[in-house]
C-alpha positions, 0 to 999 in steps of 0.5 A: 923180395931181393929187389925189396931188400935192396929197395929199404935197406933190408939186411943188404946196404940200401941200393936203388938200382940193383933193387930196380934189377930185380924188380925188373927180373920179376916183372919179367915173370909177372909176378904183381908184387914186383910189377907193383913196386916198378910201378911205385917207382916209376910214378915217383920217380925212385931211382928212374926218371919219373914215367907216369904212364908206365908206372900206371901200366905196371900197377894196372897189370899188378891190379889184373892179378888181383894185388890188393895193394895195386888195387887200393893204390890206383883207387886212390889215384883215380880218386885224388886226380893227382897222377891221372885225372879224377875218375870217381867212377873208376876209383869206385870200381879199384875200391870195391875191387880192394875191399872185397880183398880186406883191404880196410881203408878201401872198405872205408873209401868206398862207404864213403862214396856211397855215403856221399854219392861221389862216384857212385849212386848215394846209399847210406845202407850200403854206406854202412855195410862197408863203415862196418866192414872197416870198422871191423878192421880198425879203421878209425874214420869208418867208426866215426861215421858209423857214430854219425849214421846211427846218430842221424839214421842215415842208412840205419834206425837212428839209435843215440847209444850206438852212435855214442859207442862207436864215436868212444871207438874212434875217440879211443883212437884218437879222431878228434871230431869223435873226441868233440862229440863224446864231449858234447854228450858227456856236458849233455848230462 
């Protein structure tokens, strides 16, 4: 934590190196959150000079202990393909790993990959298994699909009035496809 403090500033004057000290100091005792910041740091190169692969060794290794923030982080890198190569297959694997740890927007992503089949064997019931899960959790791009699935019957029974309730959800929050739809529907009657 005092690493973090110096890292953003928190009631300590912002210091890039004595936050990597102690980041290193907690690392030393393999504590995830620490390994998971080095980690950070190392991949964007934050006060070190950028090292992809021990950056990825350190969330690796945050991601063994079951931090929910290493494991959404590295499915999302395997995901992309930015840092490493794409890998759908394991980010699938990090996503399933994060949702079940809560993580909303890696519930999302891994409806998505079953939603679209990237990764992953498509399955719309599980899709929205997860859509709901997400959904449940604020996530606003999750509700949209959610009105997309009932709309077509994608996993689902198609039903118009659950669909149009959840495409008012994610417009509410502010998801412009979802603003389109309940639109339409508002000049349908």
């Amino acid at each position: 934590m005092l690493g973090k403090c110096y890292d953003y500033g928190y009631g300590v004057r912002f210091n890039q190196r004595e936050a990597l000290k102690w980041y290193r100091k907690a690392v030393e005792y393999e504590y995830a959150p620490a390994q998971y910041e080095l980690g950070y740091c190392y991949l964007h190169g934050r006060g070190v000079k950028r090292n992809v692969e021990r950056g990825i060794k350190l969330m690796e290794m945050a991601a063994l202990q079951g931090l929910p923030d290493a494991l959404y982080f590295l499915g999302i890198t395997y995901f992309l393909g930015e840092i490493v190569p794409q890998d759908l297959k394991t980010a699938v694997l990090f996503f399933r790993k994060a949702a079940v740890k809560n993580v909303g927007n890696a519930q999302f992503l891994l409806g998505q990959c079953y939603y679209t089949g990237m990764g992953i064997v498509q399955n719309y019931k599980k899709a929205v298994i997860w859509f709901k899960k997400a959904a449940a959790r604020e996530v606003v791009n999750a509700k949209y699909y959610l009105g997309e699935a009932y709309e077509e019957g994608l996993g689902v029974e198609a039903d118009l009035n659950v669909a149009e309730k959840w495409y008012e959800e994610a417009a509410a929050q502010g998801c412009e496809e979802a603003k389109e739809k309940v639109k339409v529907k508002v000049l349908a009657y």
